[in-house]
BADO-105001 format. One record per residue: chain; residue in one letter; x, y, z of N, C-alpha, C in turn; residue number from 1. Coordinates in steps of 0.001 Angstrom, whole numbers, plus 500000, padded with zeros to 6 digits. Example, Ala and Ser with C-alpha at 12.3 -4.5 7.8 and 13.67 -1.06 7.14 Angstrom:
<rs>
R unit code n_east n_north   n_up ca_east ca_north  ca_up c_east c_north   c_up pos
R    A    a 513190  494310 507800  512300   495500 507800 513200  496700 507800   1
R    A    s 512850  497750 507080  513670   498940 507140 512900  500030 507870   2
</rs>
This chain:
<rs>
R unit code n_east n_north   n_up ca_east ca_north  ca_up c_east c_north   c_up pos
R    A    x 504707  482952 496147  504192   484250 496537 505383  485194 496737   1
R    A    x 505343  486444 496297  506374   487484 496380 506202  488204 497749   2
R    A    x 506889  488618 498365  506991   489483 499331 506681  490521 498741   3
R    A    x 505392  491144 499348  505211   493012 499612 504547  493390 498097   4
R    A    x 503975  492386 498003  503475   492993 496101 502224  493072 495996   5
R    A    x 501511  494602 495180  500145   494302 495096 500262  493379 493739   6
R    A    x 499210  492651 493387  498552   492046 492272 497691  492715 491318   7
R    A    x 497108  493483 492131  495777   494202 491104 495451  495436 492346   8
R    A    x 495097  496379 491187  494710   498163 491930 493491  498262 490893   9
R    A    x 491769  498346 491015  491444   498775 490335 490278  499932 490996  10
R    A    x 490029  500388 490281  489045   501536 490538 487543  500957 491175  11
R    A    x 487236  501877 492024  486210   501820 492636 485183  502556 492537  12
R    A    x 483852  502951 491348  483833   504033 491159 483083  504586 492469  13
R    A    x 482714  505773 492261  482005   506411 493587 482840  507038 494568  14
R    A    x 484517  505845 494841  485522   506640 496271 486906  506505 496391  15
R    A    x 486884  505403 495276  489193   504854 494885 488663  503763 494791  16
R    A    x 489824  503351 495345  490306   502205 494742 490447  500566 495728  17
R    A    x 490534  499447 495181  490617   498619 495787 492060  498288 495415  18
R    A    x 492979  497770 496292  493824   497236 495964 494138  495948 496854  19
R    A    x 494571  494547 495782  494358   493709 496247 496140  492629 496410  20
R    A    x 495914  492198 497365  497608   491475 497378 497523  490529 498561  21
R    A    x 498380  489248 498614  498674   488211 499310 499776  488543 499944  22
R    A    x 499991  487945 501492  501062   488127 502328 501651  486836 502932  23
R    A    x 502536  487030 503140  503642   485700 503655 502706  485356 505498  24
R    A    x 502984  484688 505763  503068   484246 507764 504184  484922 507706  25
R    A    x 504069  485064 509344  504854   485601 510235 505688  486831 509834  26
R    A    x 504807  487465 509036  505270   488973 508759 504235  489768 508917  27
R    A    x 504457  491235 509563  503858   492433 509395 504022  493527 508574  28
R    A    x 503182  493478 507894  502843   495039 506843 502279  495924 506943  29
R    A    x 502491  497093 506627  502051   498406 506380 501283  498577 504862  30
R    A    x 500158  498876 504605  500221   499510 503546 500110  501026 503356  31
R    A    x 500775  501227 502963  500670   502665 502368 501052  503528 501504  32
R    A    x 500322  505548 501349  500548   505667 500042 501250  506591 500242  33
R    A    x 501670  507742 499284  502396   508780 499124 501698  509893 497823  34
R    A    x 502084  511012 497549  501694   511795 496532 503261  511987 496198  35
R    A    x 504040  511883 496867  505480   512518 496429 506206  511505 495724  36
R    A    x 506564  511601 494160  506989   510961 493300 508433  510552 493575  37
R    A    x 509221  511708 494591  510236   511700 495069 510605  509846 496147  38
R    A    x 509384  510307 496857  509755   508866 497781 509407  507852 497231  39
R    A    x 508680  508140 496227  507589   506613 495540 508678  505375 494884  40
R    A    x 510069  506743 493987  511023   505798 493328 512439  505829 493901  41
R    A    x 512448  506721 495093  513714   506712 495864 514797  507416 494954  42
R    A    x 514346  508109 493789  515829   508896 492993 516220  509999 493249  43
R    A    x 515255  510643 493917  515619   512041 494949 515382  511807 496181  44
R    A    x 515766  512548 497650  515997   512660 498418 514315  513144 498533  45
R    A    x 513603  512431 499366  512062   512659 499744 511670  513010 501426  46
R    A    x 511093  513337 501581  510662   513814 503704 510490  512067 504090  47
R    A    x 511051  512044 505381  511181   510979 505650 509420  510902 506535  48
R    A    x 508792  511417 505974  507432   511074 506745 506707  511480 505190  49
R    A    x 507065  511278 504390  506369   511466 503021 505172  510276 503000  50
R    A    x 505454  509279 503586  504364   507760 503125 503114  508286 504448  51
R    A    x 502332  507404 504132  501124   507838 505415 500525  506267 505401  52
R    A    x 500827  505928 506413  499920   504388 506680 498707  504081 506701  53
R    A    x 497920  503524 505332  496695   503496 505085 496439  502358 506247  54
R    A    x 496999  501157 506407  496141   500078 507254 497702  499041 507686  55
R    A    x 497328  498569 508906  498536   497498 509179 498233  496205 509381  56
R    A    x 498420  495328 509026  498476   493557 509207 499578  493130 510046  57
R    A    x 498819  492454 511103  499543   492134 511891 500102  490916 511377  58
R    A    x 500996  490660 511712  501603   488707 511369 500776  487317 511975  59
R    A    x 500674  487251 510862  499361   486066 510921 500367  484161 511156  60
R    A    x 499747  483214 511491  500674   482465 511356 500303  481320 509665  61
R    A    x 499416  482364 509332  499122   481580 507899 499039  482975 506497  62
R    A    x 498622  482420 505641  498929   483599 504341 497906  484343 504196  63
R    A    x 497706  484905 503689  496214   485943 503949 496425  486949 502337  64
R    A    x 494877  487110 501886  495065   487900 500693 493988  489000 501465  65
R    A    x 494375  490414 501389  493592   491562 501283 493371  492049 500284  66
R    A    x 491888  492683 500502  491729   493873 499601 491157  494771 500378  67
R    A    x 492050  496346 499664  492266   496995 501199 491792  498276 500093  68
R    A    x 490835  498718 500867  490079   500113 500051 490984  501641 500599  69
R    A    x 490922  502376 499400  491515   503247 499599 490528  504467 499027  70
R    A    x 490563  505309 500169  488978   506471 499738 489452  507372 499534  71
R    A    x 489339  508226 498649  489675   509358 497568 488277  510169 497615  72
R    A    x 488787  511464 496531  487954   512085 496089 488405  512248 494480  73
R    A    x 488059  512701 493712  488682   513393 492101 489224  514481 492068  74
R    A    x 489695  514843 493225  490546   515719 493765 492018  515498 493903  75
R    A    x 491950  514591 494748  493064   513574 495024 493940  513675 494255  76
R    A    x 495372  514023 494254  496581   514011 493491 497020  512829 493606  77
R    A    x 497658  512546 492439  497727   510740 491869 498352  510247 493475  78
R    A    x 498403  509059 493399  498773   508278 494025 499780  507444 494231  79
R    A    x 500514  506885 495209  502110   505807 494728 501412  504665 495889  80
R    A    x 501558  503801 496131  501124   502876 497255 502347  501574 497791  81
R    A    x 502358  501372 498336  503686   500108 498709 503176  499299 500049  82
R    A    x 503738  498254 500121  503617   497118 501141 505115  497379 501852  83
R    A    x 505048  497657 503029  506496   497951 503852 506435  496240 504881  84
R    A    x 507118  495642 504590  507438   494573 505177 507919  494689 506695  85
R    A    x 507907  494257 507597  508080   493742 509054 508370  492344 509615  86
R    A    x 509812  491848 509308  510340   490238 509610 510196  489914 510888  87
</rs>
């Protein structure tokens, strides 16, 4: 199992998206997303409050797979998403 990786993002129709991923024990994660392309790949200098924390997992003492919904509209400017790790 990789640290901090989704597996699969697919569409949900009707509200977004599901995105689905496995986590280590004894770590805490963040997931969350961004619109700013800037912070998504780190090659420009981005607001250090650019990400917004969709949901947090606390540290479990076993592995755990989520799928963690993310509600939109077709409005919604694209999306970047990441798993922020917590040792």
């Amino acid at each position: 199992m990789n640290d901090g990786e989704f597996y699969l993002i697919e569409r949900f129709p009707k509200f977004g998206v599901l995105v689905h991923s496995d986590v280590e024990p004894l770590r805490m994660y963040e997931f969350q997303s961004t619109t700013n392309l800037a912070a998504a790949t780190g090659v420009a200098e981005a607001p250090t409050n650019a990400w917004r924390v969709l949901y947090r997992m606390d540290a479990s003492p076993f592995s755990q797979h989520y799928i963690l919904p993310n509600y939109f509209t077709n409005t919604t400017a694209q999306l970047f998403y990441r798993l922020k790790v917590f040792l």
